[in-house]
PASEBA-1860 file (N, C-alpha, C; in nm, 3 decimals):
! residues 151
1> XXXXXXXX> -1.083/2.695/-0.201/-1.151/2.580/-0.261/-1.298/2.616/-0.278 ~ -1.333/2.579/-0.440/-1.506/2.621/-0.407/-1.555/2.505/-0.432 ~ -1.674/2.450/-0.349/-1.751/2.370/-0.361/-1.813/2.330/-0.462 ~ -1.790/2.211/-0.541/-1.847/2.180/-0.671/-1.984/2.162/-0.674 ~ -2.051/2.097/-0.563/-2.126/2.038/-0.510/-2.251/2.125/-0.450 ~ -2.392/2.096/-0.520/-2.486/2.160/-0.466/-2.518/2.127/-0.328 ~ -2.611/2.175/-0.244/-2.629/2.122/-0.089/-2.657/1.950/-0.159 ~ -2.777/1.986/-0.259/-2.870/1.808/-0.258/-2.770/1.728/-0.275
9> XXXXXXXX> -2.663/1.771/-0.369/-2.539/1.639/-0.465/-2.449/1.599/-0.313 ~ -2.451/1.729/-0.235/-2.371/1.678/-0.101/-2.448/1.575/-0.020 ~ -2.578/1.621/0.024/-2.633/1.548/0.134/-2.615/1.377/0.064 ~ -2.653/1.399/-0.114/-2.669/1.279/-0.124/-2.569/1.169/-0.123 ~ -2.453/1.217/-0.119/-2.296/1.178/-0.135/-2.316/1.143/0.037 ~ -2.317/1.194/0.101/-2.334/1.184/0.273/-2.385/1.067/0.292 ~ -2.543/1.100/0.200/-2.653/0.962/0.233/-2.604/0.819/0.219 ~ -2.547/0.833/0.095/-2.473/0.686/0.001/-2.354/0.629/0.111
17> XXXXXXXX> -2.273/0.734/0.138/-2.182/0.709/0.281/-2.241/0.659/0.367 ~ -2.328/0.703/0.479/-2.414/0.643/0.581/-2.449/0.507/0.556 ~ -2.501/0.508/0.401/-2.643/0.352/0.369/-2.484/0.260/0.379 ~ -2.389/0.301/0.345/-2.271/0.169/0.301/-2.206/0.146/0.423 ~ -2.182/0.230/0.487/-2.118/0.227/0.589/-2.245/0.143/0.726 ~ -2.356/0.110/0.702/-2.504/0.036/0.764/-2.425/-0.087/0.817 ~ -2.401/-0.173/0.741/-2.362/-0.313/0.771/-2.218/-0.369/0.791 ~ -2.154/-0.279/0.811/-1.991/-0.264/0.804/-1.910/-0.171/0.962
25> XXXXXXXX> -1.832/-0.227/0.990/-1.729/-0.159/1.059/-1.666/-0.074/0.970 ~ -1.637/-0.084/0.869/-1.565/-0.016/0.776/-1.601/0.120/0.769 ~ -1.511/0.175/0.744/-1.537/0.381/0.739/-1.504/0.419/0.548 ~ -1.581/0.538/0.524/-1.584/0.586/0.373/-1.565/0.712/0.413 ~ -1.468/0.782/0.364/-1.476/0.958/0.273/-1.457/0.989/0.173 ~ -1.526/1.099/0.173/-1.497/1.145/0.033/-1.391/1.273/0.045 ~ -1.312/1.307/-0.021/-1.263/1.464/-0.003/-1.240/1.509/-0.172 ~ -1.272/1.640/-0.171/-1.272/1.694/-0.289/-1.186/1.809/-0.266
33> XXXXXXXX> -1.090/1.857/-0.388/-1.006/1.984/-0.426/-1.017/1.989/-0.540 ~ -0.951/2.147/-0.569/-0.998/2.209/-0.705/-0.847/2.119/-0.780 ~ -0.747/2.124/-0.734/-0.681/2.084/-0.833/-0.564/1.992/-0.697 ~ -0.480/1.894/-0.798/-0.407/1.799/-0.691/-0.280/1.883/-0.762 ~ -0.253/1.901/-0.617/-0.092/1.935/-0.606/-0.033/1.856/-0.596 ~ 0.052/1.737/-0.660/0.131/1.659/-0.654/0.112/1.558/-0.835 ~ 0.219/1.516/-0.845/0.167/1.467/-1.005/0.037/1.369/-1.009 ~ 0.087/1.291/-0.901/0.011/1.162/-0.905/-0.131/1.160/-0.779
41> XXXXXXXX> -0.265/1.130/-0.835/-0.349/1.209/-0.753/-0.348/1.038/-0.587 ~ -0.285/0.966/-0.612/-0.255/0.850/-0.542/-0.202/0.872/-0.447 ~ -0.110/0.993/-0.465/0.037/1.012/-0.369/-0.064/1.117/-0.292 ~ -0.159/1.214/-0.340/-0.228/1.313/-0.285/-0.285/1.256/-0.220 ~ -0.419/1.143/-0.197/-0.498/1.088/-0.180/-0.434/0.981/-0.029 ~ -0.294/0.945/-0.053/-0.276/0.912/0.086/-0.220/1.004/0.169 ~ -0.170/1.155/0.121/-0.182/1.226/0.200/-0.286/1.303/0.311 ~ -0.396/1.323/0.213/-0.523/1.351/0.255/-0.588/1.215/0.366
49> XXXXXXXX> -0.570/1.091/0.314/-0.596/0.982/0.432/-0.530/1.019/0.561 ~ -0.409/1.036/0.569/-0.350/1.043/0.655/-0.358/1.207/0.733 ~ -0.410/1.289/0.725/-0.411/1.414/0.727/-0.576/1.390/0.760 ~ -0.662/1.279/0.739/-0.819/1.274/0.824/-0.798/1.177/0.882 ~ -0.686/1.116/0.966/-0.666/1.023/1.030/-0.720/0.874/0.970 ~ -0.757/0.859/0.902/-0.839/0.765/0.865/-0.760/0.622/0.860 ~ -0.600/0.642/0.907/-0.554/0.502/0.953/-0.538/0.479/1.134 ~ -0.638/0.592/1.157/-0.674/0.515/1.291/-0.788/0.431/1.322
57> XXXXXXXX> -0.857/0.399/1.228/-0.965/0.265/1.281/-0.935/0.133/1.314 ~ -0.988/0.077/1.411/-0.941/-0.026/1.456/-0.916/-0.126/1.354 ~ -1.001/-0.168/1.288/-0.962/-0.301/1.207/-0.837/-0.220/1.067 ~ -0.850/-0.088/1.101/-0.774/-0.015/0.941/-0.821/-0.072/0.830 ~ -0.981/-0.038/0.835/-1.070/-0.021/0.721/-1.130/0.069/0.657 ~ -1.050/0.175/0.659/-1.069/0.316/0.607/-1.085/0.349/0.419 ~ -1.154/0.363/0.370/-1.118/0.381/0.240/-1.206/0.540/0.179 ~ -1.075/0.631/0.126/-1.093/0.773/0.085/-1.100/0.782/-0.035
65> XXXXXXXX> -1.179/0.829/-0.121/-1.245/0.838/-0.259/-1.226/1.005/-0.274 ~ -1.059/1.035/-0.338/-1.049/1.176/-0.333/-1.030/1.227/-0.514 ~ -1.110/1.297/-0.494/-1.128/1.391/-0.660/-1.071/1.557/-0.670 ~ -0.985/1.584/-0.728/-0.946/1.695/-0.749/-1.044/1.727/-0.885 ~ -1.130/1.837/-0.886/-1.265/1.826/-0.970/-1.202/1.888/-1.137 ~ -1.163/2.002/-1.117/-1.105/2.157/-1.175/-1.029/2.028/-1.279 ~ -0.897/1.982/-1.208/-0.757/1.895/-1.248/-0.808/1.746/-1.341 ~ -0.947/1.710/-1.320/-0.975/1.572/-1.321/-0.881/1.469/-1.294
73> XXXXXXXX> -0.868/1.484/-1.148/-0.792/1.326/-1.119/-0.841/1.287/-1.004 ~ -0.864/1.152/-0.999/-0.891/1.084/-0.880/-0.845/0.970/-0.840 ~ -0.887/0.914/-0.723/-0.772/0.813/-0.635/-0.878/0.768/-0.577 ~ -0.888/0.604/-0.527/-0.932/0.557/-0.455/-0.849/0.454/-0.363 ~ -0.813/0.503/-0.218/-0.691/0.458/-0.142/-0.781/0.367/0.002 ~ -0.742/0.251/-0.022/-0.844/0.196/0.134/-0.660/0.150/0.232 ~ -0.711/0.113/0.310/-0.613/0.119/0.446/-0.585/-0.029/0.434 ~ -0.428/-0.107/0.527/-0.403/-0.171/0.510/-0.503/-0.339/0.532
81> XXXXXXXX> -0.574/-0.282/0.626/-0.717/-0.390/0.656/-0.779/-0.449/0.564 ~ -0.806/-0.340/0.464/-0.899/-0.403/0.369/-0.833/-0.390/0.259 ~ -0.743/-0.373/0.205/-0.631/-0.411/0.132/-0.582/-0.537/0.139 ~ -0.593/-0.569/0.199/-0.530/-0.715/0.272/-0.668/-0.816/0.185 ~ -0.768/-0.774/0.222/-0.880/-0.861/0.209/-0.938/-0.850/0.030 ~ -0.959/-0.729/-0.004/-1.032/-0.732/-0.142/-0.929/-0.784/-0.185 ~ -0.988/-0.848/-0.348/-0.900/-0.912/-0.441/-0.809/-0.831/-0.529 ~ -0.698/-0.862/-0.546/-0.569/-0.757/-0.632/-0.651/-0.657/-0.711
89> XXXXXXXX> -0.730/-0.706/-0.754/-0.770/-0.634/-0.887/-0.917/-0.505/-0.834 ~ -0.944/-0.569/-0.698/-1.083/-0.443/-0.670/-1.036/-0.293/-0.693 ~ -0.939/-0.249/-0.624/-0.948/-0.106/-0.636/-0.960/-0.024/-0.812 ~ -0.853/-0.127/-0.847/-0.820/-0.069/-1.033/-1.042/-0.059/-1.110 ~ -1.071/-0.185/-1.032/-1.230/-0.222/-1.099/-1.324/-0.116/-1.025 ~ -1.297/-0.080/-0.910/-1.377/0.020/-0.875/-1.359/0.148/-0.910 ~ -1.242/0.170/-0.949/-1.204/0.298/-0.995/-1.236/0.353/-1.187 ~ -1.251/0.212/-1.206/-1.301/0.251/-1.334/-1.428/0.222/-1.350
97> XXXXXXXX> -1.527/0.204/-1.275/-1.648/0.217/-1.269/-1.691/0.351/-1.260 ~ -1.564/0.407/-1.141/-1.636/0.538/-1.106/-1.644/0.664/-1.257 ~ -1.498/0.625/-1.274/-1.441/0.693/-1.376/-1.586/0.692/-1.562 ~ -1.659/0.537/-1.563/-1.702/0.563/-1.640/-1.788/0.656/-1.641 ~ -1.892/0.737/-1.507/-1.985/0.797/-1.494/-1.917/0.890/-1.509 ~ -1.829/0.964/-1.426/-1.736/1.068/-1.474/-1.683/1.136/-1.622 ~ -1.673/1.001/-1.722/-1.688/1.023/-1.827/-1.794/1.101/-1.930 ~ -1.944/1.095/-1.855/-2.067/1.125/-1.868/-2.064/1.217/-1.809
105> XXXXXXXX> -1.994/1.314/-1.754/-2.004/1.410/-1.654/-2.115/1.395/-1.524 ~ -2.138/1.270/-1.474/-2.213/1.253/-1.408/-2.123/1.151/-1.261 ~ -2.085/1.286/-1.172/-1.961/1.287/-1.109/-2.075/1.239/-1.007 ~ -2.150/1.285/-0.948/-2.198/1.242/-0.809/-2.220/1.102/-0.819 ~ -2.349/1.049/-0.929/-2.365/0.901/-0.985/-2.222/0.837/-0.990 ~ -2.116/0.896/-1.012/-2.006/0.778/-0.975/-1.990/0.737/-0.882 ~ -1.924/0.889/-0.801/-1.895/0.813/-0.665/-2.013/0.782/-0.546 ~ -2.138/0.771/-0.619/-2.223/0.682/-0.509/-2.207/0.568/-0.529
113> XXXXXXXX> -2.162/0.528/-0.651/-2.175/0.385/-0.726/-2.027/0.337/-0.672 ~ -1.921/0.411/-0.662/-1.760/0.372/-0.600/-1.836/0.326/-0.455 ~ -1.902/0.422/-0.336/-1.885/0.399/-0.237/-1.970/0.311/-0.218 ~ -2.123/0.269/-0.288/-2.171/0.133/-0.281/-2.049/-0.004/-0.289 ~ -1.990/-0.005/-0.394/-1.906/-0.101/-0.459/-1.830/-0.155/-0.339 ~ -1.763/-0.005/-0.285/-1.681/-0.045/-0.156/-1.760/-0.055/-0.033 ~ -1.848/-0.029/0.009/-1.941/-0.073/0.103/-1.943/-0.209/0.112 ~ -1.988/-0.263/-0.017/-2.048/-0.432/-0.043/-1.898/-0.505/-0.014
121> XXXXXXXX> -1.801/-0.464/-0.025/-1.692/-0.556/0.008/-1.631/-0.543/0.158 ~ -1.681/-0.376/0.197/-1.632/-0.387/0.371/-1.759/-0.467/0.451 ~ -1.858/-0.456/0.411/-1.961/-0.563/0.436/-1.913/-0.696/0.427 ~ -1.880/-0.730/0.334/-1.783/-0.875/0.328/-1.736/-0.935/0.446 ~ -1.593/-0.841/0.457/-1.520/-0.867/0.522/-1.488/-0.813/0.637 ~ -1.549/-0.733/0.661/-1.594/-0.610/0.797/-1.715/-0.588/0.846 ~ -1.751/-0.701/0.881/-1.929/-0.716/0.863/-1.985/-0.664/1.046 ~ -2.060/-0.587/1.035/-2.096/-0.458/1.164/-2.138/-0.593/1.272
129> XXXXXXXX> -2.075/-0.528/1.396/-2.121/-0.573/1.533/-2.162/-0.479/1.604 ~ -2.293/-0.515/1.622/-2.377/-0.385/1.709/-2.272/-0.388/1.853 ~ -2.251/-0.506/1.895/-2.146/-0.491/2.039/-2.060/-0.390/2.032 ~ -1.990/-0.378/1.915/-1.859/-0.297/1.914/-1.824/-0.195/1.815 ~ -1.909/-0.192/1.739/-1.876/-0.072/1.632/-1.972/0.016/1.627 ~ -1.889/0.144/1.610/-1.927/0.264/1.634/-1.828/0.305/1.519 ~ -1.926/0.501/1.507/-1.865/0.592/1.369/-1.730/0.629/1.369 ~ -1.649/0.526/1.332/-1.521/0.581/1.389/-1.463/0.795/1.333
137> XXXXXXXX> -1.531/0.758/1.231/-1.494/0.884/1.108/-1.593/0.952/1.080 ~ -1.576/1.077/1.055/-1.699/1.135/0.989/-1.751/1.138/0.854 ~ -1.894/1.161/0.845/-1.909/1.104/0.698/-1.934/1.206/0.613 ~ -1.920/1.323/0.653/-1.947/1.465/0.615/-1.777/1.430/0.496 ~ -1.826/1.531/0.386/-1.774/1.566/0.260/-1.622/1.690/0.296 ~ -1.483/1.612/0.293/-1.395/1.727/0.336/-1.316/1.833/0.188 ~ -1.315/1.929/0.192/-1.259/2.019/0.119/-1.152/2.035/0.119 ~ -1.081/2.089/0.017/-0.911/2.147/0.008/-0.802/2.042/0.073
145> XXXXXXX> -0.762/2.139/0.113/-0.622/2.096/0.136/-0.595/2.075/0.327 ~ -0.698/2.149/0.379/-0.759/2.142/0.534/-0.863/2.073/0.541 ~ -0.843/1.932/0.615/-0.977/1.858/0.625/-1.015/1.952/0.773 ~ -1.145/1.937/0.788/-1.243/1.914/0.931/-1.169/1.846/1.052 ~ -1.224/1.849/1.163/-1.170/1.828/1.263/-1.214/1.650/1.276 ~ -1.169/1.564/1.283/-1.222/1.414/1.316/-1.353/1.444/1.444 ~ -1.464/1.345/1.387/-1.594/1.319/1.452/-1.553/1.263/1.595
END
């Protein structure tokens, strides 16, 4: 897998993670591959969830924003928690937000603008308690087909 991503386009993808993830229990990743092995990048995308554990947070407010770059396909998959809560129609609306910047070839500006979007709604409904929440996930950027070790 080669990194699409300059250090700055990473840190800043990191940064946008951190600022959204501020007021929320809710957890964000991103994972990127050169191409999705499977037809549908949906079916990939909950593999990869499940493969960064990311349906172990307590409330299961996990949501993975995965791009196969090379393939152009992407998925935006949140966990049954906040599935439950956004309205039918958020994921399809966030995903084509992201998709319009993408269109522009201006891939990082999307998905800061996806993981704001989804920030403001785990904020909603997952709104941070200094008592009890902590990083469940890491917010570091995972590669290929081998994520990182959980934070």
């Amino acid at each position: 897998m080669t990194n699409p991503l300059t250090p700055e386009q990473e840190a800043a993808l990191v940064a946008a993670i951190r600022q959204a993830e501020l007021r929320t229990s809710g957890e964000i990743r991103v994972h990127l591959e050169d191409t999705c092995p499977t037809p549908e990048p949906l079916d990939r995308a909950a593999q990869v969830f499940a493969e960064l554990g990311m349906h172990r947070t307590a409330q299961r407010n996990g949501v993975l924003f995965y791009l196969a770059w090379q393939s152009r396909q992407f998925a935006i998959i949140g966990d049954a928690g906040i599935n439950a809560a956004v309205p039918d129609d958020f994921w399809e609306m966030a995903k084509e937000n992201v998709l319009q910047h993408f269109r522009s070839e201006k891939y990082v500006t999307g998905l800061e603008q996806g993981i704001q979007l989804v920030g403001e709604q785990l904020r909603r409904y997952f709104p941070y308690n200094a008592a009890t929440d902590q990083n469940e996930l890491d917010d570091s950027i995972s590669f290929g087909g081998t994520p990182p070790p959980r934070a």
